[in-house]
N, C-alpha and C positions, 0 to 999 in steps of 0.2 A: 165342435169348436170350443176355446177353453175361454177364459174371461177374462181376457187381454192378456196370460202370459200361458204358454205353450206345454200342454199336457206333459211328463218325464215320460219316457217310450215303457219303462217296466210297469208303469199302471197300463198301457195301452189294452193287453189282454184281457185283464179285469174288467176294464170297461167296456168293450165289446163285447162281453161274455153276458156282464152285467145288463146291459142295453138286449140282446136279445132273452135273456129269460125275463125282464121288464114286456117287454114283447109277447111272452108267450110262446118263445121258442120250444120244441118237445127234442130240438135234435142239437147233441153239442157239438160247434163251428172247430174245427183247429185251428187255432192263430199259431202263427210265428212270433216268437215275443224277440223285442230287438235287444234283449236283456241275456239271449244267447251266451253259454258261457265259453263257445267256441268260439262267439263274433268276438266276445270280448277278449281271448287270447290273441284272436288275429289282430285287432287293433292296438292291442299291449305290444305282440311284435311288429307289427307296421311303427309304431311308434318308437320304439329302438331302433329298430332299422335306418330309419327316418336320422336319429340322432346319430347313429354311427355314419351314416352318410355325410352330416355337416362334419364333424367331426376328418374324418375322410381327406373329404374336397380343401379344411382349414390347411391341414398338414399337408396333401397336394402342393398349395399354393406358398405353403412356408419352401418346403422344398424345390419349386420354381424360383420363387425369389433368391436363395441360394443359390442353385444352379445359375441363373442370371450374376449373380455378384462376382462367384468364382470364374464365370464366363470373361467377365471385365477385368479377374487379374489376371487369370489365364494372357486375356490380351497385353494387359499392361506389359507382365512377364516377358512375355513374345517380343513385346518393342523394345525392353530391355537387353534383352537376348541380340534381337538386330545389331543395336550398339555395340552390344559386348562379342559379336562376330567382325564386326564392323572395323573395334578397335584391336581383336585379332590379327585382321590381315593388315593393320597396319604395323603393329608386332612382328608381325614374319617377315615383313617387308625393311623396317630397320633391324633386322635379325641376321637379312640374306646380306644387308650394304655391313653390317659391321662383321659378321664372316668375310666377306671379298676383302674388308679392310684389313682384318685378320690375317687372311693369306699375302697379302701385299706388305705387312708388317714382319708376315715373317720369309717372306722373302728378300727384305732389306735388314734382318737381322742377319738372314745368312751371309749376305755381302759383307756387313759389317764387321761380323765376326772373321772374314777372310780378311780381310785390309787386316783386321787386328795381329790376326795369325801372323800374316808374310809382314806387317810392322816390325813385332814380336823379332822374328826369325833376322829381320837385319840388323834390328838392336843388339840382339844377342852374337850375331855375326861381326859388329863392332865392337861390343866389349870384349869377345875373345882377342879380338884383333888386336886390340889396344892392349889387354896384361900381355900376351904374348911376346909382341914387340918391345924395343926399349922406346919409350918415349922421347921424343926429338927434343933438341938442347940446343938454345937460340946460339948458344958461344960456337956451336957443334955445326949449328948450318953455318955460320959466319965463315969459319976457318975451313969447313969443308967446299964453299962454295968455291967456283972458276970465275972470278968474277961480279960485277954488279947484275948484269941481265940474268947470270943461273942464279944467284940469291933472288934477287924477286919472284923467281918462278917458285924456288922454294919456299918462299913465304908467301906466297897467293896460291901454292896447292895444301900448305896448314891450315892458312884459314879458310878452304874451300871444305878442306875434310872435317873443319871443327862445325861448319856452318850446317854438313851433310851429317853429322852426328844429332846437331839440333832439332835439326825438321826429322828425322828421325823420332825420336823424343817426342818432337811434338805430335807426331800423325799418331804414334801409338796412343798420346794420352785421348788424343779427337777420338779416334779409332774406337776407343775405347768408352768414350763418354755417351757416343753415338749407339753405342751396342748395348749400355748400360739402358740409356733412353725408350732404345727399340724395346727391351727386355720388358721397361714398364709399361711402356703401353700396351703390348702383347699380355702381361697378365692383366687389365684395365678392361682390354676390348673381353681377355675369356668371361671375368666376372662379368659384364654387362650382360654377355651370351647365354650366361646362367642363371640369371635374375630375369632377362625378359623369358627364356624358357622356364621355369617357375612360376612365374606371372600368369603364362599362360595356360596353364596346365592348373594352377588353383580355379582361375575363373572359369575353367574348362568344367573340372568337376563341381564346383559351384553352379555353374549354368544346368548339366545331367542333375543333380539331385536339385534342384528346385519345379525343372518343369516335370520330372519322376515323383514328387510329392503333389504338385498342384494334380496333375491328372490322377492319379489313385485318388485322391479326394472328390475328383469329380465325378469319375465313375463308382465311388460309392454314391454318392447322391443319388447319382441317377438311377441306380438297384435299385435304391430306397425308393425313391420318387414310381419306380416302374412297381413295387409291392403296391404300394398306398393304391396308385391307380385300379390295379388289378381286385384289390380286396373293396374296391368302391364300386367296379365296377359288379362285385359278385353283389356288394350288398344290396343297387341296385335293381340286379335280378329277382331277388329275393322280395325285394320291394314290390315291384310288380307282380309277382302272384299272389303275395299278400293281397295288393288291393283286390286282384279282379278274383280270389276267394270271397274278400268284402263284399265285393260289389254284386256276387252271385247269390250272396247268402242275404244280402238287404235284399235283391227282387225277386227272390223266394218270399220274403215278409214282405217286400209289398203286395206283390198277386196273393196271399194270405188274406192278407189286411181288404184287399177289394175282394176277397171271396167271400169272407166275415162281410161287407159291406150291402153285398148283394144278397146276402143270407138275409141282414137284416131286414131290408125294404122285404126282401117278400113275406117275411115272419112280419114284419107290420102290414102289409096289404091283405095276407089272410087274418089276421086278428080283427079287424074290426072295417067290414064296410063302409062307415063312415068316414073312418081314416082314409081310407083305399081313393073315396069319392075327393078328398080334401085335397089329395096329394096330386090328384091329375096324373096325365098322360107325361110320361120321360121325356124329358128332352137331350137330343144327342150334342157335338160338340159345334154345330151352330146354332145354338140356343142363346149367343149373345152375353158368355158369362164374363161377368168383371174380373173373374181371378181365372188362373190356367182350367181347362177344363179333365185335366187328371187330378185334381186335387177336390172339383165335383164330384166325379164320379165317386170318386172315394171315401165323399161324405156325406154324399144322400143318391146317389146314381143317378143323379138330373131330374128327379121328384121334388115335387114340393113337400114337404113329409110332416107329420105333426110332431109335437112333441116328444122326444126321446125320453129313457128313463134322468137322464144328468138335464132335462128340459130343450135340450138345443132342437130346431126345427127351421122349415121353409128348407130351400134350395142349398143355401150355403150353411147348413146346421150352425146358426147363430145363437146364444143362450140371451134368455130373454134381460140379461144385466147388461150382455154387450150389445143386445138390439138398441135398449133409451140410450145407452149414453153415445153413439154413432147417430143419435137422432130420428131412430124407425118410430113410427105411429106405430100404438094399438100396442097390446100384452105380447104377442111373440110373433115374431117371423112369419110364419107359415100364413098370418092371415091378411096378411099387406100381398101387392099384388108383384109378381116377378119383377117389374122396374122398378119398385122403390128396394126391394131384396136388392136388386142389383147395385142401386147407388152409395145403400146401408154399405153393403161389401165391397162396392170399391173404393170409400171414406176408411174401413179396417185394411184395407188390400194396400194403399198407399204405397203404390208403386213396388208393391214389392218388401219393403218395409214392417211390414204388418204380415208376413207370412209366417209366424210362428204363431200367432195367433188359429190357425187349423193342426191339426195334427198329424193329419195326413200331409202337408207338405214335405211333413220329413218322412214319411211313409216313401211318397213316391218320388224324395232325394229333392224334391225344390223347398231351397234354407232363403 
């Protein structure tokens, strides 16, 4: 035990080594030193590993939030899209009433145009008529007439024919105004025809490349999103044999470190009789100890032991600097009795607190 802060594991060796030729060791222990230049590689990449993993999982979750976003215009798009099919079919639908209107326009242009025609044709049937003949001379019916009853008839069938010359005249110019009419609203109705077909054919291709860019954009992401996983999920692979390399090669140095442990006590029990007598009978793992009893064994094997060569001694190898000041009677450890040892070390032990104060806790992995 160190004197109140926690041995650096590269002295560990040395002082085990050092503690048994203090001893009188004649044979040297192998330690595992945790100064390992393998461990320390492994730990270098476990420790990358580690960072490329957050690193990873950040970028994951950039790219989720994205995905998410593009997800919501994806939708918004979509609803957009509804309306703009929506105000499609109302497009085709005043598309299909001003075609029928179309066809009905121009089947009363046809008409109009025949009125105009056979108008035309009697017009022209009466002007011939008229230069051809002499034109009738009031002095000329007078004297030609037999009478008053044949003059009236002849002067009520002149001005029946002057009247049938006028409506004449006038039906052509109707005739005519009517067809002119038809004519413009028939080129009215095409342009409309071709503007809402325009209409719909830009928003058409407007709608194909907008939702043709939103998805390529999505399904990039999601490559991207589906790499990131994949390279996180290898690096956590990687991660785990790292540690359980860690983890094989620290309890190789701990059963190390307790074979060194056990070296010691018996290279102390054959060195000196005395010592041997002082240290009593081992106690196993119901012996009542205040701290875990793997971090005993590790540092006196459940003996009471005397001073080591660094001084530490009794049960929980306490140094005689951190025995006063935790409040132990008497010069060191070993010679107070197991229950004040124990209260000493559960006053250091502090719940747990105080466990870097052994060195073997990090031996046998409790920090």
């Amino acid at each position: 035990m160190s004197s109140g802060r926690r041995t650096p594991y590269p002295r560990l060796a040395a002082t085990v080594i050092a503690v048994i030729a203090a001893l009188g060791s004649v044979a040297a222990v192998p330690v595992a030193s945790s100064a390992d230049p393998s461990l320390d590689r492994l730990n270098s990449e476990l420790g990358q590993q580690q960072q490329r993993q957050q690193s990873l999982s950040a970028d994951v979750a950039r790219l989720s939030g994205l995905i998410s976003s593009l997800s919501s215009q994806i939708a918004l798009v979509e609803s957009r899209e509804a309306a703009v099919r929506a105000q499609l079919a109302q497009d085709r639908t005043r598309l299909e009433a001003a075609r029928a209107a179309l066809d009905r326009e121009r089947q009363v242009l046809q008409v109009l145009r025949a009125r105009l025609a056979r108008a035309r044709l009697l017009l022209s049937r009466q002007l011939i008529s008229s230069y051809e003949g002499d034109r009738p001379d009031l002095v000329s019916v007078v004297l030609e007439s037999h009478g008053f009853t044949d003059l009236l008839d002849k002067l009520t069938y002149l001005r029946d024919a002057e009247r049938q010359q006028q409506g004449i005249i006038a039906i052509t110019r109707q005739a005519k105004a009517r067809a002119d009419a038809a004519a413009t609203r028939l080129a009215a109705l095409e342009e409309r025809d071709r503007q809402i077909t325009e209409e719909a054919a830009v928003r058409a291709r407007a709608l194909a490349g907008m939702n043709s860019l939103l998805h390529a954009k999505q399904g990039s992401l999601q490559q991207a999103r589906a790499a990131k996983q994949n390279a996180l999920q290898a690096t956590q692979a990687k991660a785990g044999e790292l540690q359980s390399e860690i983890s094989r090669i620290e309890a190789q140095q701990a059963a190390a470190a307790q074979a060194a442990a056990a070296q010691r006590s018996s290279s102390s029990s054959s060195s000196s009789s005395q010592s041997s007598a002082s240290a009593g009978p081992a106690l196993g793992p119901s012996g009542g100890w205040a701290i875990p009893y793997a971090i005993v064994l590790c540092e006196s094997g459940g003996q009471n032991l005397p001073p080591n060569g660094a001084g530490a001694s009794g049960y929980y190898q306490i140094l005689p600097s951190t025995w006063s000041s935790f409040g132990g009677t008497g010069p060191a450890a070993y010679l107070a009795s197991k229950s004040e040892q124990d209260a000493v070390a559960s006053r250091i032990w502090n719940g747990g607190a105080g466990a870097s104060n052994w060195v073997c806790a990090g031996i046998v992995g409790i920090h």
